[in-house]
NUTOR-846669 format. One record per residue: x, y, z of N, C-alpha, C in turn; residue number from 1. Coordinates in steps of 0.2 Angstrom, whole numbers, plus 5000, padded with zeros to 4 digits. Each point is the difference from the previous one (the first is absolute). Layout:
NUTOR-846669
X:Y:Z:X:Y:Z:X:Y:Z:NUM;
...
This chain:
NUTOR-846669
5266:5128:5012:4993:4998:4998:5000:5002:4993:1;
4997:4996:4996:4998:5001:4993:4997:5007:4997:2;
4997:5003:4997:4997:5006:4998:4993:4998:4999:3;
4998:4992:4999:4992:5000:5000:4998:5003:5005:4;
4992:5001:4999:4997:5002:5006:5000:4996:5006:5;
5000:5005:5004:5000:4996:5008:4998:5004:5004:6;
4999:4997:5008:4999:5005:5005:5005:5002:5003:7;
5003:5005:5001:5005:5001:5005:4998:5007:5007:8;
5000:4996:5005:5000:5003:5006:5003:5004:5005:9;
5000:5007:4998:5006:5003:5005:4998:5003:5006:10;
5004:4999:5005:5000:5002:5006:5004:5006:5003:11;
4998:5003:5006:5003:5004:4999:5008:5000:5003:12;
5004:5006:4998:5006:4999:5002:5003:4996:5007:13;
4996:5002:5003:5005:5001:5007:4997:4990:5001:14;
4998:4998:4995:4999:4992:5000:5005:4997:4992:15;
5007:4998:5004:5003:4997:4992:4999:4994:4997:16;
4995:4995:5003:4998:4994:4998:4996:5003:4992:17;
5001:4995:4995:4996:5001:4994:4995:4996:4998:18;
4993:5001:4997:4995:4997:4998:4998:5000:4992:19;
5001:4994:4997:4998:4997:4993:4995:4996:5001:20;
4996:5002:4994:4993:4995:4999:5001:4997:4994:21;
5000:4993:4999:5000:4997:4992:4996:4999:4999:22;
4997:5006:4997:4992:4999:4996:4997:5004:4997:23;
4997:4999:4994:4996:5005:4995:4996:5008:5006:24;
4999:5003:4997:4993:5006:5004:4992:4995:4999:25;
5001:4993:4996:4994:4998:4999:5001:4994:5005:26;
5004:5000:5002:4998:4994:5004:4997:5003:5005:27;
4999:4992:5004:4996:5002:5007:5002:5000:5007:28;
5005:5004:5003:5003:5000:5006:4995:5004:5004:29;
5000:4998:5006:4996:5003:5006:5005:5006:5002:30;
4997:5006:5005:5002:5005:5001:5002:4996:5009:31;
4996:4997:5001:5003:4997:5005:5009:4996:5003:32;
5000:4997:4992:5005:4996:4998:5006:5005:5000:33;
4999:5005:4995:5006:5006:4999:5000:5005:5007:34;
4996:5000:5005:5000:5001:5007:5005:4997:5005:35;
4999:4993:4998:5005:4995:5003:5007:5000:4997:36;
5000:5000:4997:5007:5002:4995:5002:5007:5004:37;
4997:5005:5001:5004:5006:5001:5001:4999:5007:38;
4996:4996:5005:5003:5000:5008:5004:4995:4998:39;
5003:4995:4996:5004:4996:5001:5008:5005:4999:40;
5000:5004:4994:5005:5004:4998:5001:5005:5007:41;
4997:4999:5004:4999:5005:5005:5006:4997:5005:42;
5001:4994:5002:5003:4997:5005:5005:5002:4998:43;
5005:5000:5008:5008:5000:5001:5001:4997:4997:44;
5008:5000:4994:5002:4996:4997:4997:4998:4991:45;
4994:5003:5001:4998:4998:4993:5003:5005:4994:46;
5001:4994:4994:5005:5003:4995:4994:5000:4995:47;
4996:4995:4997:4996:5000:4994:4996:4995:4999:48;
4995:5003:4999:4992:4997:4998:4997:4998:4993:49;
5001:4993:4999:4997:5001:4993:4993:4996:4999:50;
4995:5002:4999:4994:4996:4998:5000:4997:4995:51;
4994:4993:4999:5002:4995:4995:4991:5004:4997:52;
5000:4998:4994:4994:5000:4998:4995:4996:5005:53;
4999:4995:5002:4997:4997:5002:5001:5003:5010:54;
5001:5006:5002:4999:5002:5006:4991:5001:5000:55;
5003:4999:5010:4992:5001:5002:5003:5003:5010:56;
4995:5001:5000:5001:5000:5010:5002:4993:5002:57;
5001:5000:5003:5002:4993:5005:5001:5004:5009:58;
4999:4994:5004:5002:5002:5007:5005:5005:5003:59;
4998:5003:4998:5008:5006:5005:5004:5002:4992:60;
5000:4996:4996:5007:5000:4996:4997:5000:4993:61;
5002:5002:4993:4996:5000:4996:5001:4993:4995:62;
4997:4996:4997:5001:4996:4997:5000:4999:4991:63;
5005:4998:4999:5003:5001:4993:5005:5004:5000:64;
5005:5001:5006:5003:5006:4997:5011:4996:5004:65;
5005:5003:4998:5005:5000:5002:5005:5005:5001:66;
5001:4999:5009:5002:5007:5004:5007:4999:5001:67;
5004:5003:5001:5006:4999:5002:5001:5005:5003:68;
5006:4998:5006:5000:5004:5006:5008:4999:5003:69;
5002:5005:5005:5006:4999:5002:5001:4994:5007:70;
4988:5001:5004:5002:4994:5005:4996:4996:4996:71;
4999:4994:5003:4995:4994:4999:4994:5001:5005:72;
4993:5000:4996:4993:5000:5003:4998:4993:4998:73;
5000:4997:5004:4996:4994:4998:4992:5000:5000:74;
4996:5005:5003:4995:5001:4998:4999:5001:4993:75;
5006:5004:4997:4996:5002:4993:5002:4993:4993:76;
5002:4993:5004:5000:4996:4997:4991:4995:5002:77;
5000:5002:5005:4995:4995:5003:5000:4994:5005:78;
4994:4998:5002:4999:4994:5002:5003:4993:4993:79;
4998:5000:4993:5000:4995:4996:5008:4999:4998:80;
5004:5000:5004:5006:5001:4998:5002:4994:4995:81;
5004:5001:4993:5001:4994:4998:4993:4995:4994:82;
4995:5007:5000:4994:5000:4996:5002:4999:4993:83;
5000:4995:4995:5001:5002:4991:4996:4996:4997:84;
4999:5000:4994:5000:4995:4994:5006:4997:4998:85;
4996:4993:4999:5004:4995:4995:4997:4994:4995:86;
5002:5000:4995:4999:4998:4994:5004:4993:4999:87;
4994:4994:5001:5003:4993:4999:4997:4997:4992:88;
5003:4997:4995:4999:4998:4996:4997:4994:5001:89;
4994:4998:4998:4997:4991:5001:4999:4999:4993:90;
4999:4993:5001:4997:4997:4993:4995:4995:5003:91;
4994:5000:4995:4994:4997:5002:4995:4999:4993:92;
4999:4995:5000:4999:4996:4993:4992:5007:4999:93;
4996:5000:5005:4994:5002:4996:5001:5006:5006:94;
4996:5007:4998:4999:5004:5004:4994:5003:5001:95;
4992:4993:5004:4995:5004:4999:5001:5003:5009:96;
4998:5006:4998:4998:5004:5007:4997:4997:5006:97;
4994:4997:4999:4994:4998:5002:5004:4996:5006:98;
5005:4994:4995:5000:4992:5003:5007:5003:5002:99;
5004:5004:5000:5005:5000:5004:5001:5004:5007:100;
4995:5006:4998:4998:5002:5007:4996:4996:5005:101;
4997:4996:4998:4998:4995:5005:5006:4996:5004:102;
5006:4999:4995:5005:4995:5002:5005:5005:5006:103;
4998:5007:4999:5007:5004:5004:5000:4997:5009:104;
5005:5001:5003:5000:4996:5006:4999:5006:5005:105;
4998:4998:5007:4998:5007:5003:5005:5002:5004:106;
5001:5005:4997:5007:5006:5002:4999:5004:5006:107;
4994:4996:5005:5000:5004:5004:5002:4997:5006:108;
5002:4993:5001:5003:4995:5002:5007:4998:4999:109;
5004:5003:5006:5007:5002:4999:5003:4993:5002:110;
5005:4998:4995:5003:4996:5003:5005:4998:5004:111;
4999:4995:5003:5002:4998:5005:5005:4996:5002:112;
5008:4998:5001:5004:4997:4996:5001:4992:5003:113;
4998:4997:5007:4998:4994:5003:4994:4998:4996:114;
4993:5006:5002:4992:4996:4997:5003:5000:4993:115;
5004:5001:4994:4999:5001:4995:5007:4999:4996:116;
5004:4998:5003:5005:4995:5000:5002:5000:4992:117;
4995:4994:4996:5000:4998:4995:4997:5002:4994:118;
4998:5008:5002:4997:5007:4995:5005:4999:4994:119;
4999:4998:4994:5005:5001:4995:5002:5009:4999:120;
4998:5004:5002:5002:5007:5000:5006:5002:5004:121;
5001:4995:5005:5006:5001:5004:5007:5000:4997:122;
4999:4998:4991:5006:4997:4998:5004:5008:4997:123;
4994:5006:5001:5004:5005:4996:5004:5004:5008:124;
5000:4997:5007:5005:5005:5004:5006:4997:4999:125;
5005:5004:5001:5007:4999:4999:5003:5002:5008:126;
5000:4996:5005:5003:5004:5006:4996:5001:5006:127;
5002:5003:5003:4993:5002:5006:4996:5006:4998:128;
4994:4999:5004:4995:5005:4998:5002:5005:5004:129;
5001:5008:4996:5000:5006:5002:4998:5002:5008:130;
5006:5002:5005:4997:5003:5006:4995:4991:5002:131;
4999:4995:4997:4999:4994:5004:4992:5003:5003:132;
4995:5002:4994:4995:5003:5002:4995:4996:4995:133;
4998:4996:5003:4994:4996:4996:4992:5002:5000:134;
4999:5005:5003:4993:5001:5000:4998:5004:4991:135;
4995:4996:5000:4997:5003:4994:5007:4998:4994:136;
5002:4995:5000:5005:4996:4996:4996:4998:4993:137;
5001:5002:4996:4995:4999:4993:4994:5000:4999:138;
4997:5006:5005:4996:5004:4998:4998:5006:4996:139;
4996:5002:4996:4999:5005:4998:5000:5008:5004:140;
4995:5002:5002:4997:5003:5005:4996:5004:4998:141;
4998:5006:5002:4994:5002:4997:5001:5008:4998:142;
4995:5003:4999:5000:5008:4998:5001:5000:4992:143;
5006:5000:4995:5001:5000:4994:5005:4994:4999:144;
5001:4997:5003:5004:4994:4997:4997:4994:4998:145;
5002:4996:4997:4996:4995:4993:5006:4996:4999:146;
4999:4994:4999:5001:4996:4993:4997:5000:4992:147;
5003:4999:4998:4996:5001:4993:5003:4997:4994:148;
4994:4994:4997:5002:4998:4994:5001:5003:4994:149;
5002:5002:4997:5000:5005:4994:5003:4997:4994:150;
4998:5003:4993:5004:5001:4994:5004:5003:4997:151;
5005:5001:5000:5005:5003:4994:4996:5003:4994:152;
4997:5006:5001:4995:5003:4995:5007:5003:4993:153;
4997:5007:4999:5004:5004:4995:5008:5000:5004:154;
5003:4998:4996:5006:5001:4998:5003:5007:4998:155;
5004:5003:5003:5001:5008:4998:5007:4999:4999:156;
5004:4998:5003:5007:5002:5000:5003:4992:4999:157;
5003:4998:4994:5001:4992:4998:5006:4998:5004:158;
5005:5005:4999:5007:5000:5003:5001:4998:5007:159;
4996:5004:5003:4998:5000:5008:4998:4992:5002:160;
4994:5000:4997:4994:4994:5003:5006:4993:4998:161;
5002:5000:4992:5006:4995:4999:5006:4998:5006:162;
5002:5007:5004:5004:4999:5004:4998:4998:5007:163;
4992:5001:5000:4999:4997:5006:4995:4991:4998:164;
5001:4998:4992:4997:4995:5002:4992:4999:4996:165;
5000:5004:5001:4992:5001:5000:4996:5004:4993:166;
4993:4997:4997:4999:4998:4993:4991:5003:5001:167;
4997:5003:4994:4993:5000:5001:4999:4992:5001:168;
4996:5002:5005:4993:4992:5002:5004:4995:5004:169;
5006:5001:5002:5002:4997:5008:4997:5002:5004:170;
5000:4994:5004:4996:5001:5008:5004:5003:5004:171;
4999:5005:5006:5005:4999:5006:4993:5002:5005:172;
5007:4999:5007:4995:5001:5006:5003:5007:5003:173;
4996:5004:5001:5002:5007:5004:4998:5000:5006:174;
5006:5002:5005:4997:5001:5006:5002:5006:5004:175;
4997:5001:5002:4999:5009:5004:5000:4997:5008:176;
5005:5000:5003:5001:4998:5008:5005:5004:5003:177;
4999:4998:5006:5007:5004:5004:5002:4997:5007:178;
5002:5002:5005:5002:4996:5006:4995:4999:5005:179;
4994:5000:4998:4994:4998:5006:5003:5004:5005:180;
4999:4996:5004:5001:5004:5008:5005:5002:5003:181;
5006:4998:4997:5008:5001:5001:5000:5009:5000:182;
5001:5000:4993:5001:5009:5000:4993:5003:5003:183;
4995:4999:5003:4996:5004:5005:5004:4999:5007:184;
5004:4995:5001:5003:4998:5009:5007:5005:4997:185;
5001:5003:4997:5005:5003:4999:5001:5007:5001:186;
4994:5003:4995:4997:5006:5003:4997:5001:5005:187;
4997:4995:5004:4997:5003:5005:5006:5001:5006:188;
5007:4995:5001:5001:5000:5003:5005:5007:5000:189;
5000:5004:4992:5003:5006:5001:4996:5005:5003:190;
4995:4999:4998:4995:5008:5001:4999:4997:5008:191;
4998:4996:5004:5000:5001:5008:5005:5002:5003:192;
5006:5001:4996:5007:5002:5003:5001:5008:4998:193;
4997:5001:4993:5002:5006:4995:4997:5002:4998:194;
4991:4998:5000:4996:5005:4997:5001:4999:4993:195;
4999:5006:4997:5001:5000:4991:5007:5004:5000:196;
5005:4999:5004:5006:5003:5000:5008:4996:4997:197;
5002:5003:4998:5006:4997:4996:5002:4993:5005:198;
5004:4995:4998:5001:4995:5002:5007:5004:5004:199;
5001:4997:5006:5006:5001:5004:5004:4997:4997:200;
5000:4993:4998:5007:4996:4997:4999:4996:4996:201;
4999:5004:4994:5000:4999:4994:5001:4991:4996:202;
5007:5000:5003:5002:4993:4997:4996:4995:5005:203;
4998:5001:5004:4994:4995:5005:4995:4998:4997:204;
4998:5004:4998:4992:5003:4996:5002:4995:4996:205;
5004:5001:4993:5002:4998:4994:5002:4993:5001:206;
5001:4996:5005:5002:4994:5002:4993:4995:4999:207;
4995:5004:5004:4996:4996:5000:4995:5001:4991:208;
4999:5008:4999:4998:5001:4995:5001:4996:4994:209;
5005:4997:5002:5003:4997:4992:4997:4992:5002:210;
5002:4999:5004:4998:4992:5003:4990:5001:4999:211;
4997:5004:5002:4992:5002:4996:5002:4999:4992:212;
5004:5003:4997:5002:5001:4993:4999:4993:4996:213;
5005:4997:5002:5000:4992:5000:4994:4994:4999:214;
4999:5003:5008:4993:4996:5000:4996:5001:4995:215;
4995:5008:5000:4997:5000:4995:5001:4996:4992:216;
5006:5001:4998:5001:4996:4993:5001:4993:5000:217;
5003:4997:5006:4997:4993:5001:4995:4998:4998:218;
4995:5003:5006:4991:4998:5000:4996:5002:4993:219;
5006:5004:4995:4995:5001:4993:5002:4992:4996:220;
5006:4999:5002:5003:4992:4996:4993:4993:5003:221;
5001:5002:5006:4997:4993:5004:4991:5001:4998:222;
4996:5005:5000:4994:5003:4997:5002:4996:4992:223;
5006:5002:4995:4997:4999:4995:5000:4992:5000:224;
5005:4998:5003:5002:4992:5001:4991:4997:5001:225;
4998:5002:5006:4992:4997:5003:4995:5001:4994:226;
5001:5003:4996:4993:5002:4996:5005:4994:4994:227;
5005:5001:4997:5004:4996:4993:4997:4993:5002:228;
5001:4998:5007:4999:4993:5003:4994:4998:4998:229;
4997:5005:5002:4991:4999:5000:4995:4999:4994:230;
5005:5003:4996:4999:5002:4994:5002:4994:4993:231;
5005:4995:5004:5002:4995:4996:5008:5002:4994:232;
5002:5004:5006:5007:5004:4996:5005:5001:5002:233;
5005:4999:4998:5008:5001:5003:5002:5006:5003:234;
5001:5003:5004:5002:5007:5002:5007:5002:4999:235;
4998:5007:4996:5006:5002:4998:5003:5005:5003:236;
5008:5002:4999:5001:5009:5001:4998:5003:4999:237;
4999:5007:5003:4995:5006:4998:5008:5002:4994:238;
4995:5003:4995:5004:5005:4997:5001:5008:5001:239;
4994:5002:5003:5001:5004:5005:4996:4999:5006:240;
5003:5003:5005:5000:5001:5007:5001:5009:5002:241;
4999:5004:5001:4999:5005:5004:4998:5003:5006:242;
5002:5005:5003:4996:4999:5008:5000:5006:4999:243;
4994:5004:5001:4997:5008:4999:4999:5003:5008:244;
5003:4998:5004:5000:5000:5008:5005:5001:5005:245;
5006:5004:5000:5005:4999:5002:5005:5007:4998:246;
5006:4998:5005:5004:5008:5001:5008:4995:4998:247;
5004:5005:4995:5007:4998:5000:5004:5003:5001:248;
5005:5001:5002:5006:5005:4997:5001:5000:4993:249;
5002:5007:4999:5001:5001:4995:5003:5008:4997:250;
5006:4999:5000:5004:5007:4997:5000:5004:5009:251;
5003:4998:5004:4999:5002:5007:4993:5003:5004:252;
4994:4997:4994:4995:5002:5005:4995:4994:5000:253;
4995:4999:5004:4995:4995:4999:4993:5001:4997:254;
4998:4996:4994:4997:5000:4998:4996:4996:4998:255;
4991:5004:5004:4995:4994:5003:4996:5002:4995:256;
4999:4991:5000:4994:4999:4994:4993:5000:5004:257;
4994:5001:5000:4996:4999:5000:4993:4999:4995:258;
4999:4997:4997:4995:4996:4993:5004:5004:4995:259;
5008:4999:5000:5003:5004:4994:5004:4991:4999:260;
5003:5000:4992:5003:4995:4998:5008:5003:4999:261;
5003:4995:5001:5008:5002:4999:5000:5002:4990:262;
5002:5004:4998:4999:5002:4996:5007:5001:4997:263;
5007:4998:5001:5006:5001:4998:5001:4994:4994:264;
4999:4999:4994:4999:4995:4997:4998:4993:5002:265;
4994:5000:5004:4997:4994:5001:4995:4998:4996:266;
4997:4996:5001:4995:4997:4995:4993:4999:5006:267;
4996:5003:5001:4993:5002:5004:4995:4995:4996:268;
4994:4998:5004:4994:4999:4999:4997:5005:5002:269;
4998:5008:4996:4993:5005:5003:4992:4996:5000:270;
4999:4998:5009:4993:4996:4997:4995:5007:4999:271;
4998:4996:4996:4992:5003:4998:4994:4998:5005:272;
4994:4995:4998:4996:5000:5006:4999:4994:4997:273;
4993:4996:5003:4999:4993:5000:4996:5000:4994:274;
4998:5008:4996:4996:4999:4995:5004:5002:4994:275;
5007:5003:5000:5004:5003:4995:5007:4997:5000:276;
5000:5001:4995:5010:4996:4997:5001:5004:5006:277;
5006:4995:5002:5008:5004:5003:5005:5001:4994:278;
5006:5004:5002:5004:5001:4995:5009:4997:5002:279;
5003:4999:4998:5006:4999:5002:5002:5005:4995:280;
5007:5003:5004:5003:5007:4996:5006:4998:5002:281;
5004:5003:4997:5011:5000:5000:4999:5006:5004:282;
5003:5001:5006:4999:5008:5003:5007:5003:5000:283;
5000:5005:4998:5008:5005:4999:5000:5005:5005:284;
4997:5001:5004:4997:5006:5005:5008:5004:5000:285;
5000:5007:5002:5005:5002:5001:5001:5004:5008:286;
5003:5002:5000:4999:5004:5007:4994:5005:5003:287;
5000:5003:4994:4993:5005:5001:4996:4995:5002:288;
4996:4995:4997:4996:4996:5003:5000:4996:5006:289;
5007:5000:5001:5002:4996:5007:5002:4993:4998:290;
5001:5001:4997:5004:4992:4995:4993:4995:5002:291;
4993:5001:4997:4996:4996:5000:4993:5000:4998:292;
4996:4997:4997:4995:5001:4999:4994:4996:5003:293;
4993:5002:4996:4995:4999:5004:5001:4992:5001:294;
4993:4997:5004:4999:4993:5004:4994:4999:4996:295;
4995:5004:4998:4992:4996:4998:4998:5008:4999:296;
4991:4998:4997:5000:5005:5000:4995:5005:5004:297;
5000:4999:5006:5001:5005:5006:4992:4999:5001:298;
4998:5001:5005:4993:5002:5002:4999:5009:4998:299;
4993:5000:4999:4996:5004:4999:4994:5002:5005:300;
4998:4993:5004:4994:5001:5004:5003:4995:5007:301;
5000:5004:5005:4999:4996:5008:4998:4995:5000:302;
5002:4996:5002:4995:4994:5000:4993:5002:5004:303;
4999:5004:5005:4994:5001:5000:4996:5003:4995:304;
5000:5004:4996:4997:5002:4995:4999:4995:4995:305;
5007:4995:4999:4997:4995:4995:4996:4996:5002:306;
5001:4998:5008:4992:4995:5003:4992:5004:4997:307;
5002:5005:5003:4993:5002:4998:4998:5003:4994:308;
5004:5000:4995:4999:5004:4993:4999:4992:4996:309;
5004:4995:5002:5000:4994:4996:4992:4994:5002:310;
4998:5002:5006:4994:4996:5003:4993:5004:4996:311;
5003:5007:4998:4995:5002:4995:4998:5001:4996:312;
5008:4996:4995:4999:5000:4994:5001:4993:4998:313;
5001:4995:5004:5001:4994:4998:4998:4993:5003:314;
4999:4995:4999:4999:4993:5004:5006:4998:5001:315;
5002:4994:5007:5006:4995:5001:4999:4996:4991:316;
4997:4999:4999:5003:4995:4995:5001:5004:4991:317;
4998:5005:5002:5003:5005:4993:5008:5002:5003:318;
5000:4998:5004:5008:5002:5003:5006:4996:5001:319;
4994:4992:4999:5004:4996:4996:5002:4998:4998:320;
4998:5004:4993:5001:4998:4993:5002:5007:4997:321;
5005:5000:4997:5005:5006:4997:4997:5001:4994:322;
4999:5006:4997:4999:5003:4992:5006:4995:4995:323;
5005:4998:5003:5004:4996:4996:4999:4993:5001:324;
4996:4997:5003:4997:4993:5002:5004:4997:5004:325;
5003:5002:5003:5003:4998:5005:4996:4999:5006:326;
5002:4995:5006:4998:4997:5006:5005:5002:5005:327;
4995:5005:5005:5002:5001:5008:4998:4995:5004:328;
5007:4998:5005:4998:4995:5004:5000:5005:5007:329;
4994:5001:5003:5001:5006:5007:4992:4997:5003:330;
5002:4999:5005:4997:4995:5006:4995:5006:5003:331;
5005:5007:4998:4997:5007:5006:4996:5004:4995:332;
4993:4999:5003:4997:5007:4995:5003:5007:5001:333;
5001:5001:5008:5004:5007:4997:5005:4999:5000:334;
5006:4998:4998:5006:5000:4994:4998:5002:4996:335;
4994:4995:4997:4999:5000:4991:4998:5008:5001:336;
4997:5003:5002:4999:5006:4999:5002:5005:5000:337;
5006:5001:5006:5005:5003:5000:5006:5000:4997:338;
5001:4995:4995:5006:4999:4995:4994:4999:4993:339;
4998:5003:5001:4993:5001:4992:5006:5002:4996:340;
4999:4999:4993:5006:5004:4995:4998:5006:5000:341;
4995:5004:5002:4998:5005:4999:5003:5005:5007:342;
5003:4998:5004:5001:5003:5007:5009:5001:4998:343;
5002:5000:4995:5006:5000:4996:5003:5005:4995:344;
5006:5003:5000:4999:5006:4993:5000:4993:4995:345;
5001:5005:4993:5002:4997:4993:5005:4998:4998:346;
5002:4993:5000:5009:4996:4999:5000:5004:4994:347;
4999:5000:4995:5003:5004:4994:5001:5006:5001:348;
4997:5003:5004:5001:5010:5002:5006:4998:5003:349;
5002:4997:5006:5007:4998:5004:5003:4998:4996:350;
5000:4995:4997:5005:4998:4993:5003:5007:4995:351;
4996:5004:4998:5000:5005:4994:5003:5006:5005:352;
5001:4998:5007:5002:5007:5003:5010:4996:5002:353;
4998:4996:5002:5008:4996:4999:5001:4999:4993:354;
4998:5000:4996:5003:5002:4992:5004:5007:4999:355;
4995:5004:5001:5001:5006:4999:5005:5004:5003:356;
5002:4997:5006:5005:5003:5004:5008:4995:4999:357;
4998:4998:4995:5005:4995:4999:5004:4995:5007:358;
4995:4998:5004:5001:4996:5005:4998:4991:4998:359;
4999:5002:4994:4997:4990:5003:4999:5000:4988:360;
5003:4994:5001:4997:4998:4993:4996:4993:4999:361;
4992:5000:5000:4997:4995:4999:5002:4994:4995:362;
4999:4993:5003:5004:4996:4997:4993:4994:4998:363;
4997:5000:5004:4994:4996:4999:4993:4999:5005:364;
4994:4999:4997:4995:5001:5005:5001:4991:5003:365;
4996:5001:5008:4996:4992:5000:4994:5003:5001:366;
4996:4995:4998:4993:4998:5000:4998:4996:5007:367;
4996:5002:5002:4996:4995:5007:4997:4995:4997:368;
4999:4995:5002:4994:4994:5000:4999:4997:5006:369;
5004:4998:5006:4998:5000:5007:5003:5005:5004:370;
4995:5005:5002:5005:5002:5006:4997:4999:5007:371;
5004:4997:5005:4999:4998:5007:5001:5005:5005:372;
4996:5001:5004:5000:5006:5006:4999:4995:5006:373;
4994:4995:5002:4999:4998:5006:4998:4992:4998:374;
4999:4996:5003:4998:4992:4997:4991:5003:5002:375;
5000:4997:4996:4991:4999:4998:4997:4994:5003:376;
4996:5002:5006:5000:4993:5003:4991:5000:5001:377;
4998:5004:4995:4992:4999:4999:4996:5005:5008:378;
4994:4995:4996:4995:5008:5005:5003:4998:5007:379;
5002:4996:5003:5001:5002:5007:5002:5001:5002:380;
5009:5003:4994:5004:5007:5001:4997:5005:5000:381;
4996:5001:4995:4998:5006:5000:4995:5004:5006:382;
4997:4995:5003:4994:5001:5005:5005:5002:5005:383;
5007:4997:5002:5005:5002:5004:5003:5006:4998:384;
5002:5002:4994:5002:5006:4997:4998:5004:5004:385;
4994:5000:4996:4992:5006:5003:5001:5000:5009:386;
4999:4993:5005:4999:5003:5005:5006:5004:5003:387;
5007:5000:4996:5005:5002:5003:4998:5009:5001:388;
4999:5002:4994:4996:5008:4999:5001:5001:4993:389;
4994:4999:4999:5000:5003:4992:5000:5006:4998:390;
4999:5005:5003:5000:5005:4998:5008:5004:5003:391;
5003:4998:5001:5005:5001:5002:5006:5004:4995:392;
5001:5004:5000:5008:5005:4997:5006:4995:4998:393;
């Protein structure tokens, strides 16, 4: 690890797992979060815990960090196996907010491949579809994942942004997805067997793991295919694609990501929030860090607390509309409140803490101008939203 400030967590001896935090004394980690880091370092087989700046609690496991271990826990990868970002470049003669978010198609309606035959987004599969699992097939899905129109803001690193293509004031499409239901049938079907306990046979797990892996980068091509369509645009390659969801081998141990990015020279989209640039960075991570860096930048507030801290600081349609003028497409009043920018840390703090640790070199910002969460189907979604339970967590 670098000599900048950081946090580093020691445990006690008779525990040889190690804990690293990548982040200033001023950021903002939960003591909860560094609780969950030290029961991880606790388990049989665990070698080393590295936290991203952008860590928080998560279910059982902590989120934003990369553990490596002698067994494999698929718990501490998760349900979203196969979860990333990917960065499509479009071209679109005019980019008003307003009239394109009206045009986005509804991502909440999975395609189908009889009903929908002649979907021109069929044209980006190459093969059969992963594990032959269609449900939620070019869907979004919900919690923190988005499509999103964006600009090619500040330019930081020319060399970089050159080699990937990419120019101030290009359009691209971002999208934050993962394997829908596949990697939750995957996990469930260990923990009925195994609890949160190492996987019996490893190569089994990883069979199917990778087949989730697949899928999910799939379903971010066919997503951006259905919006490029909609959009009156050709669909392109991602320039990047990463999956922040997932366990490899690596140097004879396994090392599971959860909301951490592969950070061995790859090229990341860190999202920000639907109201702040995102950043794309060149990541160099080294072993200290777990060869990876952060995913976004990490919650701050529960989604309970953001329901009810956002309903009393703000209206649905101030939530909208972004400080940077950009247009939310979310059908769900609590979504919108629950992924409020405010319910988020500081992309620039997460940025400046991957600087500092010499983990990640910022290459370029993107800008929002539509970001989509749920199709917008007017009040009589919403009346339905609300009957489902509005106040709900």
């Amino acid at each position: 690890m670098s000599a900048h400030p950081s946090r580093r967590e020691s445990l006690p001896p008779s525990t040889p797992a190690t804990v690293s935090v990548f982040a200033s004394p001023g950021s903002w980690i939960e003591s909860a979060a560094l609780d969950q880091c030290r029961q991880v370092a606790a388990l049989p087989g665990m070698v080393h815990v590295a936290g991203m700046p952008d860590l928080h609690p998560g279910k059982g496991a902590p989120i934003g960090a990369a553990m490596t271990s002698t067994a494999l826990y698929p718990f501490l990868v998760g349900s979203d196996i196969g979860c990333g970002i990917a960065v499509f470049p479009i071209a679109l003669r005019r980019a008003v907010p307003e009239r394109l978010a009206a045009r986005f198609p509804d991502l909440d309606r999975a395609l189908d491949p009889e009903r929908d035959a002649d979907d021109p987004a069929w044209a980006v599969v190459a093969g059969d579809i992963p594990a032959g699992h269609l449900d939620g097939l070019g869907t979004v899905g919900r919690g923190n994942h988005f499509v999103e129109l964006a600009r090619v803001g500040a330019v930081l690193a020319q060399e970089h942004a050159g080699r990937l293509g990419l120019d101030a004031g290009d359009l691209v499409l971002v999208v934050h997805s993962g394997s829908r239901g596949l990697g939750e049938r995957i996990l469930r079907a260990h923990t009925e067997a195994h609890g949160a306990g190492p996987a019996p046979d490893p190569a089994a797990y990883l069979a199917r793991h990778d087949a989730a892996v697949r899928w999910g980068s799939l379903n971010r091509r066919l997503l951006a295919a259905r919006v490029a369509h909609a959009l009156g645009a050709e669909p392109t390659a991602p320039v990047v694609d990463q999956c922040h969801n997932l366990v490899e081998v690596r140097d004879g141990h396994y090392l599971h990501r959860k909301g951490a990015a592969p950070g061995d020279g790859r090229d990341v989209l860190v999202a920000g929030t639907r109201g702040t640039p995102s950043y794309l960075v060149a990541a160099h991570a080294g072993p200290a860090a777990n060869h990876s860096v952060a995913h976004g930048a990490g919650r701050k507030m529960s989604r309970a607390d953001a329901l009810r801290r956002g309903r009393a600081k703000h209206t649905v349609e101030e939530l909208r509309r972004t400080p940077l003028g950009s247009v939310v497409v979310c059908g769900e009043r609590q979504l919108l409140f629950e992924e409020a920018p405010t319910a988020y840390k500081r992309i620039e703090q997460v940025i400046g803490d991957l600087v500092a640790h010499d983990l990640a070199t910022p290459v370029a910002t993107t800008v929002p101008l539509v970001t989509y969460k749920t199709p917008d189907l007017g009040p009589r979604s919403e009346r339905r939203d609300n009957r489902r339970g509005r106040g709900r967590p």
